[in-house]
KEFI-461391 format. One record per residue: x, y, z of N, C-alpha, C in turn; residue number from 1. Coordinates in steps of 0.1 Angstrom, whole numbers. Example, Ala and Ser with C-alpha at 12.3 -4.5 7.8 and 13.67 -1.06 7.14 Angstrom:
BEGIN
- neast	nnorth	nup	caeast	canorth	caup	ceast	cnorth	cup	pos
- 132	-57	78	123	-45	78	132	-33	78	1 $
- 128	-22	71	137	-11	71	129	0	79	2 $
END
This chain:
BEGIN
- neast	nnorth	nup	caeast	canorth	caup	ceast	cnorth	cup	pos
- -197	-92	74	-183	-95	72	-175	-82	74	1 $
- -168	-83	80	-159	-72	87	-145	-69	76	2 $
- -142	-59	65	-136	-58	57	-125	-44	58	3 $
- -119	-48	53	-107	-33	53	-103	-36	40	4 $
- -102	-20	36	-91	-15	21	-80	-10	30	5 $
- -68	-17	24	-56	-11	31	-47	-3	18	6 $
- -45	7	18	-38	19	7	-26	18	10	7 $
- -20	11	3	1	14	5	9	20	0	8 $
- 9	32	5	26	43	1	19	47	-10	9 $
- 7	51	-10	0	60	-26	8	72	-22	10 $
- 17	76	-27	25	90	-15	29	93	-35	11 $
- 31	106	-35	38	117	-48	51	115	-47	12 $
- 57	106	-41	71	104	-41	73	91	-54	13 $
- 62	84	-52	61	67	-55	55	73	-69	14 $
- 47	84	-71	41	83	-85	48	91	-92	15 $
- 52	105	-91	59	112	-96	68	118	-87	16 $
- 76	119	-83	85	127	-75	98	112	-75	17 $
- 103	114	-62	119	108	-60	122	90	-69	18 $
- 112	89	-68	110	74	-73	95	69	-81	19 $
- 91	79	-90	78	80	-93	84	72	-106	20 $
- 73	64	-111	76	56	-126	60	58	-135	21 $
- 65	60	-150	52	60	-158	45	48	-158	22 $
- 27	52	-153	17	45	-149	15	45	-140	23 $
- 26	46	-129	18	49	-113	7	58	-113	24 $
- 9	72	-119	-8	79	-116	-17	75	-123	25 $
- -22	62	-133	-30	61	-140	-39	50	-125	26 $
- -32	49	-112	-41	41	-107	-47	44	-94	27 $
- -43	63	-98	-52	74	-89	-67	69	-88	28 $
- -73	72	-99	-85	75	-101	-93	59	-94	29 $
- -91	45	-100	-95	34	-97	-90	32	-79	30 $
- -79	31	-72	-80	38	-61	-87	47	-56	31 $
- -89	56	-56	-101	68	-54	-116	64	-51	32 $
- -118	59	-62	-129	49	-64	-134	34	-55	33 $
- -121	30	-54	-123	17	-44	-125	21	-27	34 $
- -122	36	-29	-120	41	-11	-131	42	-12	35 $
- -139	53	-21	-153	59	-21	-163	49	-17	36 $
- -160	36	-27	-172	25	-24	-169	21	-14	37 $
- -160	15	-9	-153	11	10	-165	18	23	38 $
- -162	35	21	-167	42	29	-184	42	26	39 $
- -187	38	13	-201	40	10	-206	27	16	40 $
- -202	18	18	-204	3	24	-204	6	38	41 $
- -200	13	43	-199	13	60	-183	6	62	42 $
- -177	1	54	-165	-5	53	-153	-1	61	43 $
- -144	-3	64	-130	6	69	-119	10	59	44 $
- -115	13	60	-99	20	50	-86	27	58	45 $
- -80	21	58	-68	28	64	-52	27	52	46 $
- -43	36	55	-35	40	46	-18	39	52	47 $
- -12	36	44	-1	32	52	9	46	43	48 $
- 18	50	54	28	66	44	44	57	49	49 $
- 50	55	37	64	50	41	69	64	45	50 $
- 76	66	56	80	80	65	95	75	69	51 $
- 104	86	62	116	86	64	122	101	72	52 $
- 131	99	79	136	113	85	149	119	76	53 $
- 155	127	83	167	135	72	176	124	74	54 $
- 178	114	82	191	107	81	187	96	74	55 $
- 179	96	62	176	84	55	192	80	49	56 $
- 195	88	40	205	80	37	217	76	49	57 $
- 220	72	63	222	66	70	216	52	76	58 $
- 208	55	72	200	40	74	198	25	70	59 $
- 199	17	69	202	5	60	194	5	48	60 $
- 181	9	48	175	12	35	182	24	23	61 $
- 187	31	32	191	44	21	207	41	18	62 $
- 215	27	23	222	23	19	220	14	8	63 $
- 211	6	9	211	4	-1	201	9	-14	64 $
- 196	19	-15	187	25	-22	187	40	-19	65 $
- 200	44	-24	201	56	-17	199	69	-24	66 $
- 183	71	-26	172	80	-32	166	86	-20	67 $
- 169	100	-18	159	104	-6	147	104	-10	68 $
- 134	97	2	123	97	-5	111	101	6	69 $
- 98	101	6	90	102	15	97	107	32	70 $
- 102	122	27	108	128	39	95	134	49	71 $
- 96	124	61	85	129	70	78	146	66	72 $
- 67	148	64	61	164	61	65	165	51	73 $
- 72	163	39	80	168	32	68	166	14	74 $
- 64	175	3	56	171	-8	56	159	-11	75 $
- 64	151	-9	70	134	-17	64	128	-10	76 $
- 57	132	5	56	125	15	39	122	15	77 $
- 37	131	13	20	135	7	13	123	-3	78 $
- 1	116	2	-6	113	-9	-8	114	-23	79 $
- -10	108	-31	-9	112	-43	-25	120	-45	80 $
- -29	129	-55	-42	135	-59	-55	131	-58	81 $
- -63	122	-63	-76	118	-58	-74	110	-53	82 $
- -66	101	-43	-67	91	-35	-65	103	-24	83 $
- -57	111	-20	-55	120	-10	-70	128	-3	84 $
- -78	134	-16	-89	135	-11	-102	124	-8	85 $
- -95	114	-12	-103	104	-8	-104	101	12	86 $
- -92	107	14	-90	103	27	-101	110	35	87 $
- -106	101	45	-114	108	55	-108	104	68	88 $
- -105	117	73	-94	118	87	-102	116	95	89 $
- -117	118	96	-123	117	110	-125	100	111	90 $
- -123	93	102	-126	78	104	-113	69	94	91 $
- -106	73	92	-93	66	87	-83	61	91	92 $
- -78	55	92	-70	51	99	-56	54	90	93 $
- -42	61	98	-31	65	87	-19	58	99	94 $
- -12	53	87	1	39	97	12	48	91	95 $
- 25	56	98	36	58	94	44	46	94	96 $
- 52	46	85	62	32	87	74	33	83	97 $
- 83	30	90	99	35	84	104	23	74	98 $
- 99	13	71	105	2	67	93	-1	58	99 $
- 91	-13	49	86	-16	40	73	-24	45	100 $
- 77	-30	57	63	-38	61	63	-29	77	101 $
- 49	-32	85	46	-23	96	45	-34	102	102 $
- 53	-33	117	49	-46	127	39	-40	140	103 $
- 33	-26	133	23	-21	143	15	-25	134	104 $
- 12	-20	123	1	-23	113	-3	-39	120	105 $
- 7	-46	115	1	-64	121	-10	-64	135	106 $
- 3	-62	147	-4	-56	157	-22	-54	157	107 $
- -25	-38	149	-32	-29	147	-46	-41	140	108 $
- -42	-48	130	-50	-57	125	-56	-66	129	109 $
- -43	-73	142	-51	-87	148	-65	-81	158	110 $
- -60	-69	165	-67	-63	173	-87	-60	169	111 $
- -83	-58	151	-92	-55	143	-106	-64	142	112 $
- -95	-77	135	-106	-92	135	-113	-89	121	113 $
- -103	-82	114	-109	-82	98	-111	-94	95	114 $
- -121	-99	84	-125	-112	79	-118	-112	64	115 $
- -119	-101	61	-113	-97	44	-106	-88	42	116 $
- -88	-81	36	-86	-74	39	-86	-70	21	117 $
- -84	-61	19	-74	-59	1	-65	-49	4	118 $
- -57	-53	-7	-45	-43	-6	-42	-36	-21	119 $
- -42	-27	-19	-38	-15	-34	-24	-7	-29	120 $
- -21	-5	-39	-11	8	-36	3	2	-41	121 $
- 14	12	-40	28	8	-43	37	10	-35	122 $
- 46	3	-35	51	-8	-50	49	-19	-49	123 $
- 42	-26	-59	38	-39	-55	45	-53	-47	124 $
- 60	-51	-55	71	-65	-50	79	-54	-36	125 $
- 74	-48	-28	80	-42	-18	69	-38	-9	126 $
- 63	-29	-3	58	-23	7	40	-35	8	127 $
- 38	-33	-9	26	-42	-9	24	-57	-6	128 $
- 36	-64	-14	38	-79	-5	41	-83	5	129 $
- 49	-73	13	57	-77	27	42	-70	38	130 $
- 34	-60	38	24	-59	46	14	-67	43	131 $
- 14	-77	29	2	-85	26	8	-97	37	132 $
- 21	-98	33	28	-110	45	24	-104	63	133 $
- 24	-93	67	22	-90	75	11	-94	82	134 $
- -1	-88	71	-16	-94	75	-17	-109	75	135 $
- -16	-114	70	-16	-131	69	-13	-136	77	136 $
- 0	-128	85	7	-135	99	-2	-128	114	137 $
- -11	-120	105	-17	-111	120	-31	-120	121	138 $
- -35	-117	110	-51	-128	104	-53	-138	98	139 $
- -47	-151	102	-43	-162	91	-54	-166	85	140 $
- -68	-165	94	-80	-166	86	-89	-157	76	141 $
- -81	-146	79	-82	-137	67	-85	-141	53	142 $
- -98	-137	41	-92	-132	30	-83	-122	31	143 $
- -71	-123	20	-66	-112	14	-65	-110	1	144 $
- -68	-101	-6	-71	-99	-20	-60	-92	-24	145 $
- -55	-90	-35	-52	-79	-39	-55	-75	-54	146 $
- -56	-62	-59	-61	-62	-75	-52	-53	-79	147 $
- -49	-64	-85	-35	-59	-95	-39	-46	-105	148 $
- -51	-41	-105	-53	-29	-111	-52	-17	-102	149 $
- -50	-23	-90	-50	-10	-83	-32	-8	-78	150 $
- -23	-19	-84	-8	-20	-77	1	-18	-93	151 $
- 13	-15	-89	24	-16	-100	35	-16	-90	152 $
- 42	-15	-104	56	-15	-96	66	-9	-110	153 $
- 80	-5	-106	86	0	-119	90	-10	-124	154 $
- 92	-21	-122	102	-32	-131	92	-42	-132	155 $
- 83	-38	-145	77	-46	-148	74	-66	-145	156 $
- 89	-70	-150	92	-80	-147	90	-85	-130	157 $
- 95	-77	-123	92	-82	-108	76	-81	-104	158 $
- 74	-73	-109	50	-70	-110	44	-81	-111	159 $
- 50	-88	-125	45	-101	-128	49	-112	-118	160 $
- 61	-115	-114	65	-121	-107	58	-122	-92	161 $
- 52	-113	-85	47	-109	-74	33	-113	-73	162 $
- 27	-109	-83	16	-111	-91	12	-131	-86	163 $
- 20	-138	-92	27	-149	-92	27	-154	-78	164 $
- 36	-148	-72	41	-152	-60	31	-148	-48	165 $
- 23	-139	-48	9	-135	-35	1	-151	-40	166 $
- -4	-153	-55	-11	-163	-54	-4	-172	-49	167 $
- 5	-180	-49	10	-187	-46	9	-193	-22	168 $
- 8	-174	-22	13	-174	-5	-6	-174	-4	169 $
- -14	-177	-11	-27	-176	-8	-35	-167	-10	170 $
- -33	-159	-15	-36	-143	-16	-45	-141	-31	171 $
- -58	-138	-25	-65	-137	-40	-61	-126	-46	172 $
- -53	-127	-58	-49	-118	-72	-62	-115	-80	173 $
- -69	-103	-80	-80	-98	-90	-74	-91	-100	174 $
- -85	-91	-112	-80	-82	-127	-64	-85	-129	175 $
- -57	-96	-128	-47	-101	-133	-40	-94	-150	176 $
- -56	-96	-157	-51	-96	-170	-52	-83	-173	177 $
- -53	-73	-166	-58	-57	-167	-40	-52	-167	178 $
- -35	-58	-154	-17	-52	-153	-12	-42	-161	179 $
END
């Protein structure tokens, strides 16, 4: 079976910097760990960096959310700490994306012919549901998993609700009760 871990916006901006929230880095380590076993499997892994330029706040996102954040090159833009060295550049696959979902990533996926994909990373009701929607529309016969121990989000309330709502769009939700 042909499987991908897909990593979303694990970036120092999301855990501690422009928009970091308490608990994001408690899901370094379990991340870290799900790449390690991925690559020890023969498995794939690729990582998605939400990448913004200096005219963010001109942009429809930075209008409405007008926090400069994951400024292309910039420390916020950077992986967060053991998921970063988790990365292996000679076989990784790294997706810039200006927007919350990648319509290359989709692309990049059907091309793939994943059987199973999962998805970790943050923020869960943003970058993580709208590329889980991505994949589903790339690989409809896809599993997609996601394990809510490896995602958060700052507004609690919307976490659960998303949580909620992937099952709902088909999407296997693991360690639910861990959140």
């Amino acid at each position: 079976m042909k499987k991908l871990l897909l990593v979303v916006d694990y970036q120092k901006d999301f855990v501690d910097g422009a928009l970091g929230f308490p608990g994001a880095e408690r899901l370094d380590g379990p991340i870290a760990e799900k790449i390690a076993a991925y690559h020890a499997a023969g498995d794939d892994v690729a990582f998605t960096l939400d990448t913004h330029q200096e005219n963010y706040l001109d942009t429809q996102e930075g209008k409405k959310l007008p926090v400069p954040h994951c400024l292309m090159n910039s420390e916020g833009w950077q992986l967060y700490g053991k998921t970063a060295e988790a990365l292996d550049r000679t076989r990784d696959m790294v997706i810039c994306k200006p927007a919350f979902p990648s319509l290359w990533l989709g692309s990049w996926l059907k091309e793939q012919k994943y059987e199973r994909i999962e998805l970790v990373g943050l923020v869960s009701y943003l970058c993580v549901l709208s590329n889980a929607i991505i994949a589903k529309g790339a690989l409809p016969e896809a599993e997609l998993v996601v394990d809510a121990a490896c995602t958060a989000g700052p507004d609690p309330r919307l976490h659960a609700n998303v949580l909620e709502l992937m099952g709902a769009l088909q999407i296997t939700v693991r360690n639910r009760e861990v959140e």
